[in-house]
Backbone of each chain as ProteinMPNN parsed JSONL, in Angstrom:
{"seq_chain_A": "XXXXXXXXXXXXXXXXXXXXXXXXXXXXXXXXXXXXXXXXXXXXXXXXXXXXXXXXXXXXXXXXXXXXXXXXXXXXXXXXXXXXXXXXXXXXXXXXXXXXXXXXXXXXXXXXXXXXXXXXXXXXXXXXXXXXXXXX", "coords_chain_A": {"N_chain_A": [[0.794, 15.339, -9.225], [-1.876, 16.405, -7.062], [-2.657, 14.142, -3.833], [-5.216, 13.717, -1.455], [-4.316, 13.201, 2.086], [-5.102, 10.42, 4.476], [-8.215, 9.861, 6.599], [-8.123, 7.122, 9.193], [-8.849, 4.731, 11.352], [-8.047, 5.165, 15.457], [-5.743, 5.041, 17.722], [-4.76, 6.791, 20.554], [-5.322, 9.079, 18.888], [-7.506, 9.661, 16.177], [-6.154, 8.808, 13.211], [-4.036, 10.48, 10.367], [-3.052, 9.503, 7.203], [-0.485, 9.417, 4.502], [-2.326, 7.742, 2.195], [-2.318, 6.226, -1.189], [-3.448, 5.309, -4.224], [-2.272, 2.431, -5.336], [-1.531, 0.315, -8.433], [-0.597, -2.971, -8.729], [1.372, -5.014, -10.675], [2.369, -7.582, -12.639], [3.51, -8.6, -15.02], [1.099, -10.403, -17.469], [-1.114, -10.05, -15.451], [-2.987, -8.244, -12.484], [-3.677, -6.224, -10.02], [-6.44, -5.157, -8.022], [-7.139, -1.31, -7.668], [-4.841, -0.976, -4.813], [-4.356, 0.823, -1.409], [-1.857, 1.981, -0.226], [1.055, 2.748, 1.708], [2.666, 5.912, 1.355], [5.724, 6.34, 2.217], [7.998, 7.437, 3.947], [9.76, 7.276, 5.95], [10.715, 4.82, 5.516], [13.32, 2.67, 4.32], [13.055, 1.089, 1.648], [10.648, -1.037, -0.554], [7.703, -2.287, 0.761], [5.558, -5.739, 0.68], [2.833, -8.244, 1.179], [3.576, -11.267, 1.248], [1.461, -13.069, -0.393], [1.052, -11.328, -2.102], [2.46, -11.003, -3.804], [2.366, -13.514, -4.499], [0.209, -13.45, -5.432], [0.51, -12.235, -8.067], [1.706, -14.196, -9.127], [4.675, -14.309, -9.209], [7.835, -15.151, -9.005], [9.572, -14.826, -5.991], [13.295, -13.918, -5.032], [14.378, -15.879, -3.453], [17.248, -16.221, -2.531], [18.06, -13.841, -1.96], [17.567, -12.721, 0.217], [15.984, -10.264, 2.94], [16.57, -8.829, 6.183], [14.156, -7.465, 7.539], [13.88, -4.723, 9.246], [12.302, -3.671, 12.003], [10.655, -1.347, 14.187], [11.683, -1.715, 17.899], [13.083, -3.593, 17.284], [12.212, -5.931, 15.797], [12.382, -8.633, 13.242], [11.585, -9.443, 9.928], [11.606, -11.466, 7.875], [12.018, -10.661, 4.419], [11.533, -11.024, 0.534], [12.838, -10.006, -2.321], [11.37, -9.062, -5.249], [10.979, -7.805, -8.603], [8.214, -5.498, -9.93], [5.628, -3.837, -11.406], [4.467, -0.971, -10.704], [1.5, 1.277, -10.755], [0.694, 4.569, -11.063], [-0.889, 6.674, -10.681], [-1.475, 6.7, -13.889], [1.131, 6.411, -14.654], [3.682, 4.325, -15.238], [5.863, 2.736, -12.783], [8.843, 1.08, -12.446], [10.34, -1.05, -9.768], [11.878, -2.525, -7.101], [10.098, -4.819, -4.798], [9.987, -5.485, -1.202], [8.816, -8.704, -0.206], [6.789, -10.301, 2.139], [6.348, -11.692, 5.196], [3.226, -11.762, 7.309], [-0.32, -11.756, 5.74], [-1.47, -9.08, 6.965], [0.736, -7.554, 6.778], [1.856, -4.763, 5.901], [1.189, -2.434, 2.785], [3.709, -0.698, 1.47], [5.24, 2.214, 0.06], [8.578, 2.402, 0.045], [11.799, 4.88, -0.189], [13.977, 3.941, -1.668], [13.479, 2.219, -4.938], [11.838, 4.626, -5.391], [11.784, 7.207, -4.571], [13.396, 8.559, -6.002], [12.439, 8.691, -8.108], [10.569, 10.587, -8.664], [8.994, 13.066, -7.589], [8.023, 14.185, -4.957], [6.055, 15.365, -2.397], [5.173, 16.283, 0.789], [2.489, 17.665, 2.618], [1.138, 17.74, 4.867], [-0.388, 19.843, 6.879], [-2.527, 20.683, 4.786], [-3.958, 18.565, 4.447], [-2.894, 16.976, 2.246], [-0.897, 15.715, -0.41], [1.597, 15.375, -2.52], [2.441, 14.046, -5.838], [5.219, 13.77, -8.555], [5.806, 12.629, -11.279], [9.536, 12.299, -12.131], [12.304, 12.896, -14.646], [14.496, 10.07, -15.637], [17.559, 10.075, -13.826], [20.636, 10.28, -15.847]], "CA_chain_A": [[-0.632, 15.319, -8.958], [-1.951, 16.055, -5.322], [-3.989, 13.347, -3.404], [-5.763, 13.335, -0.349], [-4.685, 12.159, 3.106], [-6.612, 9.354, 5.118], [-8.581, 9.867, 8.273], [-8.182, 5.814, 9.675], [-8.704, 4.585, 12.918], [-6.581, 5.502, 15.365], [-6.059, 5.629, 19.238], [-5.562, 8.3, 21.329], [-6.019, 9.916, 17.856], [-7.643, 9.371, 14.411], [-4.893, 8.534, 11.922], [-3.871, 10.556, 9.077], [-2.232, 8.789, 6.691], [-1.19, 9.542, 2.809], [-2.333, 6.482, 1.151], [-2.285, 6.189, -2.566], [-3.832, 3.794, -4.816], [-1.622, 1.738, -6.492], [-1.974, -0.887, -9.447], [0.667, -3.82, -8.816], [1.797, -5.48, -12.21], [3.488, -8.397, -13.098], [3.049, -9.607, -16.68], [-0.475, -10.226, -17.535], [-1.936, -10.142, -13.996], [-2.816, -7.145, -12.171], [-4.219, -5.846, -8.841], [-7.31, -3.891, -8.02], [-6.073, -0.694, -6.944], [-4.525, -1.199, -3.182], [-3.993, 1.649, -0.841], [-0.319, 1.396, 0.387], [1.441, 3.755, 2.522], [3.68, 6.221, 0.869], [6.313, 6.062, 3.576], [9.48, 8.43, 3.595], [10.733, 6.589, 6.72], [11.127, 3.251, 4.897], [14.138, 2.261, 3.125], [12.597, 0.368, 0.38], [9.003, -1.25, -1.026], [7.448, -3.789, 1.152], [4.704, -5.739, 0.718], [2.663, -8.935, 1.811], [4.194, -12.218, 0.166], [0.479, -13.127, -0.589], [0.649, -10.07, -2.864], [3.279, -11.732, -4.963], [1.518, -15.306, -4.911], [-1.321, -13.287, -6.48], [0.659, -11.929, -9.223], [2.332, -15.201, -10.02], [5.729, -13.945, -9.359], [8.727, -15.963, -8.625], [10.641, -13.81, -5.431], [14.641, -14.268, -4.781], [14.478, -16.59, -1.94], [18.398, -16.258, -2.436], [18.474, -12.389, -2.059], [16.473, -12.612, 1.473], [16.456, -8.946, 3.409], [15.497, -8.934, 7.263], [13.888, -6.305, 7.408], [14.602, -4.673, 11.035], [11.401, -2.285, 12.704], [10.386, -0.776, 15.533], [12.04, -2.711, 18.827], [14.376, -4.276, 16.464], [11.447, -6.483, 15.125], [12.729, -8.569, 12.452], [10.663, -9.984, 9.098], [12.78, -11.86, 6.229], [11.203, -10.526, 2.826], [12.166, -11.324, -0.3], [12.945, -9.305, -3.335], [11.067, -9.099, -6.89], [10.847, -6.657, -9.517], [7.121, -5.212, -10.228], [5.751, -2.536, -12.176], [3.64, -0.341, -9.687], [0.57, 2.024, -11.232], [-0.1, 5.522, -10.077], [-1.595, 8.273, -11.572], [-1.492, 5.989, -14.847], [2.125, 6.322, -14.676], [3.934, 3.107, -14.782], [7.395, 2.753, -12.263], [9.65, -0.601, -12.281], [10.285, -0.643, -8.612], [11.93, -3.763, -6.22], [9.196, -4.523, -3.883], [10.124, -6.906, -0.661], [7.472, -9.473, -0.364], [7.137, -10.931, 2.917], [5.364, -11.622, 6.251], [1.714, -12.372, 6.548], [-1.585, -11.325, 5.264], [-1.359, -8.105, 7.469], [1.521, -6.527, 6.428], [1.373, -3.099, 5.441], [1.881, -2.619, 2.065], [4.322, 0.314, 1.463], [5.823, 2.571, -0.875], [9.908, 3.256, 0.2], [12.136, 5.416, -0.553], [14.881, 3.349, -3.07], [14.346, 3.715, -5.488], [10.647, 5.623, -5.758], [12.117, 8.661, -3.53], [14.459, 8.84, -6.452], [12.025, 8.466, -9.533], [8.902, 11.286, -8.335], [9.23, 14.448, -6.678], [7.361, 13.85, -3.201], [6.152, 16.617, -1.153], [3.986, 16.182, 2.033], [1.814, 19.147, 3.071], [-0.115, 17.039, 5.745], [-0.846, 20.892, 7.356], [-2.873, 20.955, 3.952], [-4.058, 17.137, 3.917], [-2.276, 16.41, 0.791], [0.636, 15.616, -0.597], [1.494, 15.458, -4.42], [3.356, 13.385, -6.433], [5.272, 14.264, -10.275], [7.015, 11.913, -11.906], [10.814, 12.99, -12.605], [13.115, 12.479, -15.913], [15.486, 9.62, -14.725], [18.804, 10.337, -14.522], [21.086, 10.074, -16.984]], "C_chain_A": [[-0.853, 15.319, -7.445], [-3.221, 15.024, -4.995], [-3.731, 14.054, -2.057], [-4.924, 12.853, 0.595], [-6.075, 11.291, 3.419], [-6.791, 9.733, 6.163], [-8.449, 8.151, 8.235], [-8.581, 5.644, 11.163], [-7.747, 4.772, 13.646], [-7.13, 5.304, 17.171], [-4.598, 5.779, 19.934], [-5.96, 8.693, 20.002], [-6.786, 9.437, 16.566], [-6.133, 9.467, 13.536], [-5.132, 9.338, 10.766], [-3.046, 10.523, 8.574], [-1.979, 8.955, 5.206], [-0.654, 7.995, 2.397], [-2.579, 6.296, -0.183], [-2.826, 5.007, -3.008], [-2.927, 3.827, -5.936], [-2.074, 0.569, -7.06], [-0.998, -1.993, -8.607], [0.112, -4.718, -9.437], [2.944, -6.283, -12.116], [2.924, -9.17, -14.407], [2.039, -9.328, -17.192], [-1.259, -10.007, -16.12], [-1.829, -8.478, -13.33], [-3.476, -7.269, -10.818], [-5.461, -5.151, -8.906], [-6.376, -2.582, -7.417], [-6.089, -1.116, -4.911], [-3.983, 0.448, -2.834], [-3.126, 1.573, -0.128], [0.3, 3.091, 0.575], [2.32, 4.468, 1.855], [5.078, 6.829, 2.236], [8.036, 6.541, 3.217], [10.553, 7.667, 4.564], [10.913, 5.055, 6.709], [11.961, 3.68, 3.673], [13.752, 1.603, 1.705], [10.739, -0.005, 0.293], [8.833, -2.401, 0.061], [5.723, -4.209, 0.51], [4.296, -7.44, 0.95], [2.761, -10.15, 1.361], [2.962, -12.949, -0.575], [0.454, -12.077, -2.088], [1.362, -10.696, -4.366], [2.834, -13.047, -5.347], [0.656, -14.228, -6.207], [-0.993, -13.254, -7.776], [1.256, -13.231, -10.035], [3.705, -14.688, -9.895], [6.561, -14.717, -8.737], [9.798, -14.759, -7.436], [12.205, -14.885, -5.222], [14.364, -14.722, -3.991], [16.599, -16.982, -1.373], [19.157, -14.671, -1.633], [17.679, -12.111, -0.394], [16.879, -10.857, 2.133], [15.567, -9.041, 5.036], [15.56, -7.611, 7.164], [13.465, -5.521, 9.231], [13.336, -3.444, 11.17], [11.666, -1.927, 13.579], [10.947, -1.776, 16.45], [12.587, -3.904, 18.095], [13.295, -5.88, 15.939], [11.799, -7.444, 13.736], [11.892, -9.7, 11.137], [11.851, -10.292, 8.148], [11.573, -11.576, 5.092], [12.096, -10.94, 1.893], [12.053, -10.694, -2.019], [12.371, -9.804, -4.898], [10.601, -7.895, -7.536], [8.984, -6.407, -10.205], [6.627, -3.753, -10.862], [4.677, -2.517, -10.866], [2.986, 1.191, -10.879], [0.258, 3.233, -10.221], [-0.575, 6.673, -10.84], [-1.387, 7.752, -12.755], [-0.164, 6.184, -15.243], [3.002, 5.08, -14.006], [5.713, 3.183, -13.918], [7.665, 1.329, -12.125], [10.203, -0.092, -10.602], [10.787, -2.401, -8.101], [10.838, -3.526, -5.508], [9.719, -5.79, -2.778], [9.208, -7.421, -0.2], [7.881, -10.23, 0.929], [6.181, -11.023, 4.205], [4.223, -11.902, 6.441], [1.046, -11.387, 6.227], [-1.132, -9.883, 5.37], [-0.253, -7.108, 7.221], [1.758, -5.615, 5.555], [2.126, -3.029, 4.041], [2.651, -0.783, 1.654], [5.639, 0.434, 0.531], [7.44, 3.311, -0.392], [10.244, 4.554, -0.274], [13.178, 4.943, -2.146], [13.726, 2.536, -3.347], [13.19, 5.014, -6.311], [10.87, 6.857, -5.733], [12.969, 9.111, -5.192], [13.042, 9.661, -8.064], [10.595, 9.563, -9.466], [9.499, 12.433, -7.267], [7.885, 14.72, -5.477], [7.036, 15.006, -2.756], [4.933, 16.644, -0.206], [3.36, 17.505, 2.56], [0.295, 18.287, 3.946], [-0.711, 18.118, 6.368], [-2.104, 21.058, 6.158], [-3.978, 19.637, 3.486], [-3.745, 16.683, 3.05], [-0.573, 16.079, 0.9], [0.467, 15.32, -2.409], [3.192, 14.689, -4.481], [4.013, 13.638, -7.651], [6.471, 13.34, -10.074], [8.055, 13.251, -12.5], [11.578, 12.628, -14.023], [14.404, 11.706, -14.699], [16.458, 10.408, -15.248], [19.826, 9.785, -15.293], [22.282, 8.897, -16.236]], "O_chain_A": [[-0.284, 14.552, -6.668], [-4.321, 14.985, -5.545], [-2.751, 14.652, -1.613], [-4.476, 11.789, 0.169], [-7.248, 11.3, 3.044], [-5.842, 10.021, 6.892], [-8.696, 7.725, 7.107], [-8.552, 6.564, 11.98], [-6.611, 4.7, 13.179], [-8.242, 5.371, 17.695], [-3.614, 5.045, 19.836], [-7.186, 8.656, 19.89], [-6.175, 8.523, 16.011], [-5.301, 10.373, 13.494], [-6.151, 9.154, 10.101], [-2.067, 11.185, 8.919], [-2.939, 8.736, 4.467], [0.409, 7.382, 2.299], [-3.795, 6.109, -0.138], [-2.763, 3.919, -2.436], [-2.74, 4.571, -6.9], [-2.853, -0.183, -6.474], [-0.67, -1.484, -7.535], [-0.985, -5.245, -9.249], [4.073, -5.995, -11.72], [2.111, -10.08, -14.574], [1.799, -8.155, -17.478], [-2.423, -9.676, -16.343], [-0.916, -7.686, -13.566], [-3.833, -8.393, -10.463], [-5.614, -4.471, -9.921], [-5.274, -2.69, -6.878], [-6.989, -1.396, -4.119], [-3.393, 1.165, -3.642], [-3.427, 1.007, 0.923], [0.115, 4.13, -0.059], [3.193, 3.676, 1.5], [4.935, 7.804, 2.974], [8.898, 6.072, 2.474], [11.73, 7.44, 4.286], [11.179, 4.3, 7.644], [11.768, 4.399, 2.693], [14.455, 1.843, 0.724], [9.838, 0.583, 0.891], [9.669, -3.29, 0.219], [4.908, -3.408, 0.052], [5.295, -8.159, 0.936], [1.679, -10.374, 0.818], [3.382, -13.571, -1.551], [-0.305, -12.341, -3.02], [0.933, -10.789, -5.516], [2.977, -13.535, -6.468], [0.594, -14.322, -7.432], [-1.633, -13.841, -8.648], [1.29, -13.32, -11.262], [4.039, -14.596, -11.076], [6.083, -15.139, -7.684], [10.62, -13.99, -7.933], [12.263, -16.114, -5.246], [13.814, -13.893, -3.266], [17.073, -17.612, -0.428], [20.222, -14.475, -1.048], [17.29, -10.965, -0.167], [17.936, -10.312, 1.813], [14.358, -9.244, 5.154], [16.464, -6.83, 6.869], [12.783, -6.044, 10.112], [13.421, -2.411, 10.506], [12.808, -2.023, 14.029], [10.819, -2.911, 15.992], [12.436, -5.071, 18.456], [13.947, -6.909, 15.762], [11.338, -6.799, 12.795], [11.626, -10.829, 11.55], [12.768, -9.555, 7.785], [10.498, -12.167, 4.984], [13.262, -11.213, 2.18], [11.138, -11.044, -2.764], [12.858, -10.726, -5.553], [9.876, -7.075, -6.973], [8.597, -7.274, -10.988], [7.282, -2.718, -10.743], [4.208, -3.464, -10.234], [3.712, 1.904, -11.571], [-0.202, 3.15, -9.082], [-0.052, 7.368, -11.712], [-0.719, 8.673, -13.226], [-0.117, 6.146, -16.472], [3.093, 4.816, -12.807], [6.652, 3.683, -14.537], [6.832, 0.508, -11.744], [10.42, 1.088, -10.328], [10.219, -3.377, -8.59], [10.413, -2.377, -5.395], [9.877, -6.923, -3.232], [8.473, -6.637, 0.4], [8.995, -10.748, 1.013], [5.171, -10.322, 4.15], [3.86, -12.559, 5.466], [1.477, -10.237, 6.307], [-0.576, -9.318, 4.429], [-0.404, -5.913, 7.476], [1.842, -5.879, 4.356], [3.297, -3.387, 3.917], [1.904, 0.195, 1.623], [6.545, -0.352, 0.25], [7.572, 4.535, -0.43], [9.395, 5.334, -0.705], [13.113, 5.434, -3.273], [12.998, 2.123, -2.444], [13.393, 5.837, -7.203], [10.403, 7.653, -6.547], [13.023, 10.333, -5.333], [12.976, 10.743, -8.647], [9.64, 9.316, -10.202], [10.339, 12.379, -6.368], [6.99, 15.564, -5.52], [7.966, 15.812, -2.737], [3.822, 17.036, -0.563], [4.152, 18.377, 2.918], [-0.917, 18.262, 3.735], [-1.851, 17.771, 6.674], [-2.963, 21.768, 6.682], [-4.663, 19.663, 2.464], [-4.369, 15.649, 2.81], [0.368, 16.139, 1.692], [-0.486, 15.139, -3.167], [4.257, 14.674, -3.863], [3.036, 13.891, -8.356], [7.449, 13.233, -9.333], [7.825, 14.366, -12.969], [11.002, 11.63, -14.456], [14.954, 12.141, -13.687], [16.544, 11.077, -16.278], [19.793, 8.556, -15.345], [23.092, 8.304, -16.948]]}, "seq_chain_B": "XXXXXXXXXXXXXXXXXXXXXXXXXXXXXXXXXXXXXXXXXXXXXXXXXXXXXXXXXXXXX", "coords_chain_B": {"N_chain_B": [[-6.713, 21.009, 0.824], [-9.653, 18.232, 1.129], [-9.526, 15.567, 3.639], [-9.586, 11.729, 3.219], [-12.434, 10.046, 4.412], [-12.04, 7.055, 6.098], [-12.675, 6.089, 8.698], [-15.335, 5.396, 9.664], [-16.03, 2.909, 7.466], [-14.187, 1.412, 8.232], [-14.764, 0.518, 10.42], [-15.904, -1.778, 11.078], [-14.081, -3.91, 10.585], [-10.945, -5.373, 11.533], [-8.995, -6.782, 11.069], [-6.73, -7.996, 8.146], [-8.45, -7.393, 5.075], [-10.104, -4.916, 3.41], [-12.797, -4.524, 0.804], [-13.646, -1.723, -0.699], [-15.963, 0.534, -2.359], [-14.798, 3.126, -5.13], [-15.803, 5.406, -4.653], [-15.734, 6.028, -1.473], [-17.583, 5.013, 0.066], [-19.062, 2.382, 1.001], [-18.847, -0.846, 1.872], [-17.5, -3.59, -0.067], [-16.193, -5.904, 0.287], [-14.687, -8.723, 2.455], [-11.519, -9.85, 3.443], [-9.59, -12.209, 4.901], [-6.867, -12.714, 3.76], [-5.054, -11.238, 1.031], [-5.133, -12.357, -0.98], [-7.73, -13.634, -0.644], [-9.423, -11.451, -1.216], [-8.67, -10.521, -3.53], [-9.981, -12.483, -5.064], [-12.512, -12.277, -4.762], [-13.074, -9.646, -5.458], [-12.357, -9.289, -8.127], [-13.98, -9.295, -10.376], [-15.22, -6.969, -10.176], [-15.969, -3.39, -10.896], [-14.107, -0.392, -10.28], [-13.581, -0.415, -7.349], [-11.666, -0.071, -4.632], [-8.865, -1.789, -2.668], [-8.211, -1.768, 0.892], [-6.123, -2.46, 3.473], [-7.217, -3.612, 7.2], [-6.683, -2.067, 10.31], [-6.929, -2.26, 13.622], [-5.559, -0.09, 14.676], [-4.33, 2.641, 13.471], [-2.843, 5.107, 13.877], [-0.675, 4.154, 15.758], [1.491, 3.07, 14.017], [4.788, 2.936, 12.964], [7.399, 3.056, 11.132]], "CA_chain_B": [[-7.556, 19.516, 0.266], [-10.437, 17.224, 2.181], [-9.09, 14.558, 3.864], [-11.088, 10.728, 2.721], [-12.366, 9.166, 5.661], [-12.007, 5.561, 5.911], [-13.031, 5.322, 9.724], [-16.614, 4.428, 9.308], [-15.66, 2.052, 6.41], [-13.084, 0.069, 8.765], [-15.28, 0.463, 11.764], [-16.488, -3.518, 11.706], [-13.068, -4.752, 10.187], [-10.196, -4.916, 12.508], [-7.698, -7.1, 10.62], [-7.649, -8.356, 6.814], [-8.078, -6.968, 3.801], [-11.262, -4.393, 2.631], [-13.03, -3.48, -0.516], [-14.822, -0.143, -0.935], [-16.215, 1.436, -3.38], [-13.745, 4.298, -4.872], [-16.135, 6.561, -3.373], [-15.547, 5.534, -0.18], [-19.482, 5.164, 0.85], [-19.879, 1.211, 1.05], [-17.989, -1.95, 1.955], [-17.601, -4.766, -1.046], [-15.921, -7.448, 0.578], [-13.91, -8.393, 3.577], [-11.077, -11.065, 3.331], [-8.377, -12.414, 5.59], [-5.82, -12.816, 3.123], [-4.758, -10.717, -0.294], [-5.437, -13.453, -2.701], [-8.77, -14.011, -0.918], [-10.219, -10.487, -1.571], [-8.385, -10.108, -5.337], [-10.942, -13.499, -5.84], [-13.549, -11.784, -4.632], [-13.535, -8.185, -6.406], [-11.628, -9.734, -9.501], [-14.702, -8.724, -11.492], [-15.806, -5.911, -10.008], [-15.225, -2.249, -11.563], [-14.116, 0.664, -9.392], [-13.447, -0.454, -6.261], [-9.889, 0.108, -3.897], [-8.721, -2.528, -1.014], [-7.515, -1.429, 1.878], [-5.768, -2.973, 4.728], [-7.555, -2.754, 8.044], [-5.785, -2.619, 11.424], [-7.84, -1.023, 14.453], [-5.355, 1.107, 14.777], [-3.418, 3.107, 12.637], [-1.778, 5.751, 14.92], [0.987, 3.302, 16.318], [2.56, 2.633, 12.952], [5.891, 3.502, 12.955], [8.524, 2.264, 10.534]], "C_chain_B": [[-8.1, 18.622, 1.734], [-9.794, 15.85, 2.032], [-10.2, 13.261, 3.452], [-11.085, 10.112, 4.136], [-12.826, 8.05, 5.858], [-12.977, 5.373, 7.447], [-14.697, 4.641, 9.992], [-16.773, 3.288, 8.804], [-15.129, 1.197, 7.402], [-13.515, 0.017, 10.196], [-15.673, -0.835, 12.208], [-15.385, -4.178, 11.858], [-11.39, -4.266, 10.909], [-8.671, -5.431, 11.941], [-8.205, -7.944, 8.733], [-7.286, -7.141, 6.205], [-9.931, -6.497, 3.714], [-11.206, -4.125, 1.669], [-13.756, -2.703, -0.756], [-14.91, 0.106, -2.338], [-15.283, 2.569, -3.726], [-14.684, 5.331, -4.79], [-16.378, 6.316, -1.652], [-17.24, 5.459, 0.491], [-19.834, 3.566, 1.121], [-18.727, 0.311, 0.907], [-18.64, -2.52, 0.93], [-17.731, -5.773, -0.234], [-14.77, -7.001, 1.656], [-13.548, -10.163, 3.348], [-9.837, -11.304, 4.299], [-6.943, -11.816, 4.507], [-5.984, -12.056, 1.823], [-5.557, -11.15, -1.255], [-6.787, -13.257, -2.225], [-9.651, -12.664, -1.559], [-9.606, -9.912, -2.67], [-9.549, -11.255, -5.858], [-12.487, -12.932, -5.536], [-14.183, -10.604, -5.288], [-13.017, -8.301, -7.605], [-12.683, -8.949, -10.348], [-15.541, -7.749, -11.018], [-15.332, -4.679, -10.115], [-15.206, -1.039, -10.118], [-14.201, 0.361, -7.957], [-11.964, -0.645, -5.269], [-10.183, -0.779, -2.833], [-8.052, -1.945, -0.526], [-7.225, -2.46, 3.013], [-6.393, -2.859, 6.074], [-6.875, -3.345, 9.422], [-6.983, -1.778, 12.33], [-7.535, -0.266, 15.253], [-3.9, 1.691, 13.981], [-2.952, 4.067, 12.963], [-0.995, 5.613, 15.106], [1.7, 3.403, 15.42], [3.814, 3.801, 12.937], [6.786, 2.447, 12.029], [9.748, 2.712, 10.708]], "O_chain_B": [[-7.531, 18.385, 2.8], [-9.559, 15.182, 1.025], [-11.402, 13.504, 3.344], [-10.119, 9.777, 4.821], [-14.048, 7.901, 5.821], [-13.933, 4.597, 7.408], [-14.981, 3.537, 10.457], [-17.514, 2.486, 9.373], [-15.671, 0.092, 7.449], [-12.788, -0.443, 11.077], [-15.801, -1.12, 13.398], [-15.239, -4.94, 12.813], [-10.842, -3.167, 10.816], [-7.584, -4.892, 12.152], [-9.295, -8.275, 8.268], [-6.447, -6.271, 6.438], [-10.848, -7.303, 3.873], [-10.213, -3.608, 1.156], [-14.844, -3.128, -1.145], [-14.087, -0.09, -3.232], [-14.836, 3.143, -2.733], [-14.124, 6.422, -4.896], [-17.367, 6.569, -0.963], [-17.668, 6.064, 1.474], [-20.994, 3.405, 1.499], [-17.808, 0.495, 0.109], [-19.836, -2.341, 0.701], [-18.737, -6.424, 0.046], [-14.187, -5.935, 1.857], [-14.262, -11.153, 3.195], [-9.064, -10.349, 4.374], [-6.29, -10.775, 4.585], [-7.121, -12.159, 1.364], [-6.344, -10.63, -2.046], [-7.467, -12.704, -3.089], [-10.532, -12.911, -2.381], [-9.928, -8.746, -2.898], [-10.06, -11.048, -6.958], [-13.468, -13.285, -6.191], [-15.366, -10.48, -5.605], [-13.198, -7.315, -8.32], [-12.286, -7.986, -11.002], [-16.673, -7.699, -11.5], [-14.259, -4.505, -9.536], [-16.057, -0.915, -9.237], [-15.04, 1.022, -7.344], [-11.306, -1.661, -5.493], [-11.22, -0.785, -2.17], [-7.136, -1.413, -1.153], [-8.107, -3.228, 3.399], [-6.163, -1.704, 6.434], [-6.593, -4.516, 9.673], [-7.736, -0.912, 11.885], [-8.188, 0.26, 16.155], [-2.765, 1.214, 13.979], [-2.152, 4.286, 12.054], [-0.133, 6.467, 14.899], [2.801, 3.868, 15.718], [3.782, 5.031, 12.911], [6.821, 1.232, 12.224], [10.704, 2.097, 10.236]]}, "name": "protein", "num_of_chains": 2, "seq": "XXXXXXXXXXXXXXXXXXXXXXXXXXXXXXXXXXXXXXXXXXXXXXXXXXXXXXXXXXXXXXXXXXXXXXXXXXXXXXXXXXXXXXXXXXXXXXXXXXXXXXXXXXXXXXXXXXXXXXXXXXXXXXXXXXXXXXXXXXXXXXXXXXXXXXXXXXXXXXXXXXXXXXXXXXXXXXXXXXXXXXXXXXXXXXXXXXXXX"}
């Protein structure tokens, strides 16, 4: 399915950004949809440990991951398993939960990159998503 | 495809958590924290949060 880029704020430029609305699912509890970054140059899911309070979810505080940015920046998150909603297609997905309020919530690559056939056409403002048949 | 444009929308809100309408035409609610703006739009239909930073250019991961 193709969505939309975002115009955002931005400086020197306006930002465009493809943001997706996702559900995030744990159990009975759900999210409104959130607009979270689909982000090719991230290793994995992050998102804001607040996010996981909400759902009621218990994260690994055993499994910790610093998670290393820009200028070697480093955030400890912490790993839990969540279903994530997109195009009414449900994916089981780690997400690392961590940092405050503000932190960006974003869609990796392991193991989404794996499970959806991605293709950016920001020349186009879009980008499209299709779920894949896992592999065997 | 037309790009959606948030910058009007996130023109007051600089950090936090927004809720729009999913036609992007009108702020809900504006909360520091996650939890506070899931307690706030909990019962309200059709509307997406967004994150707002006041500037979304820099991001680099």
């Amino acid at each position: 399915m193709k969505h939309p880029y975002y115009l955002a704020p931005g400086y020197p430029r306006m930002a465009s950004v493809p943001l997706l609305r996702v559900i995030y699912k744990h159990q009975t509890k759900r999210t409104t949809p959130v607009l979270a970054l689909i982000d090719s140059g991230a290793s994995v899911s992050f998102a804001p440990l607040d996010l996981a309070v909400w759902l009621g979810m218990k994260v690994d505080r055993e499994k910790s991951l610093d998670i290393r940015g820009f200028n070697n920046v480093v955030t400890k998150c912490y790993p839990g398993t969540v279903t994530i909603e997109i195009d009414g297609n449900d994916f089981n997905v780690p997400v690392y939960f961590g940092g405050r309020s503000d932190m960006q919530c974003i869609i990796g690559q392991d193991p989404f990159f794996d499970m959806a056939k991605i293709v950016f056409e920001r020349y186009e403002d879009s980008f499209s998503i299709e779920r894949i048949r896992q592999k065997a | 495809m037309k790009p959606i444009d948030l910058t009007t929308l996130l023109q007051k809100n600089k950090s936090g958590w927004v809720a729009v309408t999913e036609d992007y035409t009108r702020v809900v609610a504006h909360a520091k924290k996650f939890v506070d703006i899931q307690k706030k739009v909990k019962n309200k239909k059709n509307v997406v949060v967004v994150q707002a930073f006041d500037n979304y250019y820099n991001y680099v991961s």
